[in-house]
Kinemage of the C-alpha trace (Angstrom):
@kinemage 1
@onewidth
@group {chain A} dominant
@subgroup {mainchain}
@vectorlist {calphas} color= white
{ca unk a 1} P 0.000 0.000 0.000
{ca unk a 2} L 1.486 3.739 -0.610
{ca unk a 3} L 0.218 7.098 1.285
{ca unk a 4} L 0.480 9.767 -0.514
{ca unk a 5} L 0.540 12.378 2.551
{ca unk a 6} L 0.072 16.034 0.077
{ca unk a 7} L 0.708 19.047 2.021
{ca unk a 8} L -2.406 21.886 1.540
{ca unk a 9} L -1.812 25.069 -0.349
{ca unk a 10} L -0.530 28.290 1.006
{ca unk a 11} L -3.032 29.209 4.223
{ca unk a 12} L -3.963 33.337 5.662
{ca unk a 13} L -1.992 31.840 8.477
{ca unk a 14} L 1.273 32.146 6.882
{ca unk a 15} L 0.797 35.492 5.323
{ca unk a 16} L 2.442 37.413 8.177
{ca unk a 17} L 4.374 34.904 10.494
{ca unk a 18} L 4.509 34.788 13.575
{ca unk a 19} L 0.863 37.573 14.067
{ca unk a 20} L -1.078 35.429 11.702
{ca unk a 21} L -0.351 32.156 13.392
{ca unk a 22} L -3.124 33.401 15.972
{ca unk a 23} L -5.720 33.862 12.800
{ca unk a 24} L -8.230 31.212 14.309
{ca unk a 25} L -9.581 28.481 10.782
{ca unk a 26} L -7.517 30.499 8.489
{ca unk a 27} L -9.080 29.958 4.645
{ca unk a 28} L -6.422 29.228 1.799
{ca unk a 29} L -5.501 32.605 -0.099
{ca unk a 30} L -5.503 33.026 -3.841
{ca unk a 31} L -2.010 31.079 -4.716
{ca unk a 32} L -3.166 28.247 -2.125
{ca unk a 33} L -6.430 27.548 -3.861
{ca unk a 34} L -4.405 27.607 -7.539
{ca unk a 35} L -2.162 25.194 -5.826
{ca unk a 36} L -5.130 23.129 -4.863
{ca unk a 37} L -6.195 23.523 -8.419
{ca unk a 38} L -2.966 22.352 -10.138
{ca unk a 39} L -2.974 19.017 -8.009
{ca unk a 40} L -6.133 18.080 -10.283
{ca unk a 41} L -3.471 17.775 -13.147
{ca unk a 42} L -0.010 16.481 -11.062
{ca unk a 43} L -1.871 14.176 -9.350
{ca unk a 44} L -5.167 13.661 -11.029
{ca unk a 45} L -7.970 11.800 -8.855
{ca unk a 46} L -10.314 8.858 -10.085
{ca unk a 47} L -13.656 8.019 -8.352
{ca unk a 48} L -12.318 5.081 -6.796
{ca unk a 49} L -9.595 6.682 -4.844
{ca unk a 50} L -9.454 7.751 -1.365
{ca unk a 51} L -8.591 10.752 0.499
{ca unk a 52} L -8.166 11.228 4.232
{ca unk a 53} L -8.130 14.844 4.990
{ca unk a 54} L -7.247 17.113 8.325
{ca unk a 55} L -10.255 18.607 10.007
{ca unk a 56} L -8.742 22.038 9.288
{ca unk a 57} L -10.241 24.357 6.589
{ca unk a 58} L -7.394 25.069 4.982
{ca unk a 59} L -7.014 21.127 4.362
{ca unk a 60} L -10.520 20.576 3.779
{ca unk a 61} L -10.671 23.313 0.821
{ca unk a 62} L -7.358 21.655 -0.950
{ca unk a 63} L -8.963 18.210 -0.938
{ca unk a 64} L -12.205 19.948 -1.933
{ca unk a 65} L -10.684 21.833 -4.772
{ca unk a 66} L -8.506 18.879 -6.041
{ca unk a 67} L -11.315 16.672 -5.780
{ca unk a 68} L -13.896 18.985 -7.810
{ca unk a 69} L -16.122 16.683 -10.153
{ca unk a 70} L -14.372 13.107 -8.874
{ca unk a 71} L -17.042 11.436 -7.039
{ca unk a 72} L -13.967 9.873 -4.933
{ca unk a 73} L -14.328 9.283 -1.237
{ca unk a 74} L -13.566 11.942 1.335
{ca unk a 75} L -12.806 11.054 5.042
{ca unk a 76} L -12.126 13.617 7.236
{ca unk a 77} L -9.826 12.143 10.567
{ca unk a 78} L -8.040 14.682 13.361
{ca unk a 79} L -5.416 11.682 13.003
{ca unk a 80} L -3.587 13.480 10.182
{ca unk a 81} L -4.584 16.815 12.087
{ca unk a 82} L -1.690 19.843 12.670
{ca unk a 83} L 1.370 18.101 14.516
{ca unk a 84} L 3.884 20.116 16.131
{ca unk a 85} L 7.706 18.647 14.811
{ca unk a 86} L 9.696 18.148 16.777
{ca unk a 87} L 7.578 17.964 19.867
{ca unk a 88} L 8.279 20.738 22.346
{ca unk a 89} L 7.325 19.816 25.781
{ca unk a 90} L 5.017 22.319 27.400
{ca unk a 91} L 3.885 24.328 24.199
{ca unk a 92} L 0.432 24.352 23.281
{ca unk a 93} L -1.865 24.346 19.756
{ca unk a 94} L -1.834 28.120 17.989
{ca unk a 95} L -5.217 28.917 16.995
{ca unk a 96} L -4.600 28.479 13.173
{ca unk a 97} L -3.820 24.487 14.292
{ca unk a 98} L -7.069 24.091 15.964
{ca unk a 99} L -9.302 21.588 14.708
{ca unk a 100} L -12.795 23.068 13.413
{ca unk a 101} L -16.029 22.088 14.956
{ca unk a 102} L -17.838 18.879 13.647
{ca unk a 103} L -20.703 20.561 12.929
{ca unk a 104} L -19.160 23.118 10.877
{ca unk a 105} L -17.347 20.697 9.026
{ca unk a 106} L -20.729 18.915 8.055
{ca unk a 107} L -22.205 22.156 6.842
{ca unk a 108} L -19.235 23.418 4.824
{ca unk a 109} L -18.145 19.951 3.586
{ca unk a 110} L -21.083 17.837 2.959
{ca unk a 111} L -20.095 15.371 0.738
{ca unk a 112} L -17.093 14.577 2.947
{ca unk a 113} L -17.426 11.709 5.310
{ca unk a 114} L -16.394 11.820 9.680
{ca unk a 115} L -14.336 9.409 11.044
{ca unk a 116} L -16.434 8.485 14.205
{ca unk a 117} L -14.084 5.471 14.575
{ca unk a 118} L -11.472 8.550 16.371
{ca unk a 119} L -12.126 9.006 20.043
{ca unk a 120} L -13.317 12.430 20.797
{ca unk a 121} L -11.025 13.328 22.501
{ca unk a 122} L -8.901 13.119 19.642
{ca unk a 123} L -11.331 15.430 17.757
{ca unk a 124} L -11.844 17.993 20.943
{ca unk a 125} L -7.600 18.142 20.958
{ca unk a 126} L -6.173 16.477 17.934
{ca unk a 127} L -2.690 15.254 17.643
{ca unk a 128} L -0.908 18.430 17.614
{ca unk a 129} L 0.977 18.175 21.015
{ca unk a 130} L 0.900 14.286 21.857
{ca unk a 131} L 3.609 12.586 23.135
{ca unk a 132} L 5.856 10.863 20.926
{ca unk a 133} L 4.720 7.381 22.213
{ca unk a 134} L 1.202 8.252 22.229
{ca unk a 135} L 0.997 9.507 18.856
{ca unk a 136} L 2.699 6.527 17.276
{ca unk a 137} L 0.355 4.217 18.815
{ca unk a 138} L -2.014 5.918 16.922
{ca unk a 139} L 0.040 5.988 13.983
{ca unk a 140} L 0.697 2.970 14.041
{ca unk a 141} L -3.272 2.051 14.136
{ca unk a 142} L -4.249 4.552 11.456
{ca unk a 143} L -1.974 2.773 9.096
{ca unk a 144} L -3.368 -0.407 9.846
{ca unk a 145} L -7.089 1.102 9.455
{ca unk a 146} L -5.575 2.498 6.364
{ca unk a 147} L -4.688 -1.150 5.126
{ca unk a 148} L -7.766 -2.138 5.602
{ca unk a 149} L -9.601 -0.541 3.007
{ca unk a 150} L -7.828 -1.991 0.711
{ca unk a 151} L -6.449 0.045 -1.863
{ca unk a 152} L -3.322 0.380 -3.109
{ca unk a 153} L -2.487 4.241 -2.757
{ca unk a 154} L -4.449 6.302 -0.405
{ca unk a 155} L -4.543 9.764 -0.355
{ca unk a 156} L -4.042 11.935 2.966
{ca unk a 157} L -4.198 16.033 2.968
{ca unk a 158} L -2.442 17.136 5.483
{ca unk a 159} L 0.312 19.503 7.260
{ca unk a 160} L 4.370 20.167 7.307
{ca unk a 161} L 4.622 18.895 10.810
{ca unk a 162} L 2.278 15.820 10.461
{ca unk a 163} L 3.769 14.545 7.035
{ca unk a 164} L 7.010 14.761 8.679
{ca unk a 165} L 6.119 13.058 11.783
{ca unk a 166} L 4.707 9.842 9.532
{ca unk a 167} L 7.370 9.747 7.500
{ca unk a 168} L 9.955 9.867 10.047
{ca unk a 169} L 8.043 6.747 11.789
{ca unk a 170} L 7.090 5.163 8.850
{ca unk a 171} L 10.961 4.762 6.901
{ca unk a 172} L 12.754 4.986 10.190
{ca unk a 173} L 14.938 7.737 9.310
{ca unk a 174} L 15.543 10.886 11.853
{ca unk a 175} L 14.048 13.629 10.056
{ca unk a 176} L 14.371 17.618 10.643
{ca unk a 177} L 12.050 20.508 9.796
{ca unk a 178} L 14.331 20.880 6.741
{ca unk a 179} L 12.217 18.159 5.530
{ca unk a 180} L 9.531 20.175 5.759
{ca unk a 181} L 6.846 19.752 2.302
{ca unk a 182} L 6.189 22.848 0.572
{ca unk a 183} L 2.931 23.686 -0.384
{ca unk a 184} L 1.352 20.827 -1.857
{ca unk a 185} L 4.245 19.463 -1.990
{ca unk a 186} L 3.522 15.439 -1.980
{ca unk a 187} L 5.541 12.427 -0.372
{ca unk a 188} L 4.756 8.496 -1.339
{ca unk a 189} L 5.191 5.944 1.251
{ca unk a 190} L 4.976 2.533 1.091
{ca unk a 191} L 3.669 0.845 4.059
């Protein structure tokens, strides 16, 4: 199986670093939604593919966007939610990171699916500041959820941090932020 973990397009939130990292569910500008728009033909979509996207507008909109017209599925799962990398004990989640209400997400995004399989408490806080054992734990299960559907690539819209973080426990290797993805910048994985 391969995860392709794609990074969303440019967000409001990094339009004026560090003030706009308090911009609470910052939209994608302009150049992020052409970037959305350009992953239709880099990495075009079929209806029987899969995406797993970050209960975060910014994510949300990409996958929407790249999606547009491809009746594929759409799961929405705080698993691949903002992750801070590296973990920094005692910091918390800026508001741009916070995960958007349920709710909200049904209204805006209708044709995506929830994950309900996620404990709430996982949706209420997300993964953003777990420790390092806890979150691969759930790594670890979310790729083995992930094998179960049964596909052979599998789609997941995500962030810099989080990409990082599963690619750093998926291959092994000891990763830095210079490893960061650019905007939608994409990384295949096989698991």
């Amino acid at each position: 199986m391969e995860l392709i973990f794609v990074r969303h397009g440019q967000g409001e939130h990094t339009l004026d670093i560090p003030s706009s990292l308090q911009i609470t569910d910052p939209s994608l500008t302009i150049k992020g939604v052409n970037q959305a728009k350009l992953l239709r033909n880099q990495i075009p979509l079929t209806d029987k593919d899969i995406i797993i996207i970050s209960p975060i507008r910014r994510t949300l909109e990409t996958a929407f966007i790249w999606s547009e017209n491809i009746d594929c599925r759409k799961i929405v799962s705080p698993i691949v939610s903002p992750r801070m990398f590296p973990i920094l004990p005692d910091r918390s989640t800026l508001p741009c990171d916070k995960i958007i209400d349920l709710e909200r997400i049904k209204n805006d995004f209708p044709t995506f699916e929830i994950d309900m399989k996620v404990p709430l408490h996982i949706w209420s806080n997300g993964i953003n500041v777990l420790p390092e054992s806890e979150f691969i734990k759930i790594a670890e299960n979310f790729i083995s959820d992930c094998k179960q559907l049964q596909k052979e690539k599998i789609y997941i819209v995500s962030h810099d941090g989080t990409i990082t973080s599963y690619r750093q426990m998926i291959s092994g290797q000891s990763l830095t932020r210079k490893d960061f993805p650019q905007e939608t910048e994409w990384f295949q994985i096989s698991c």
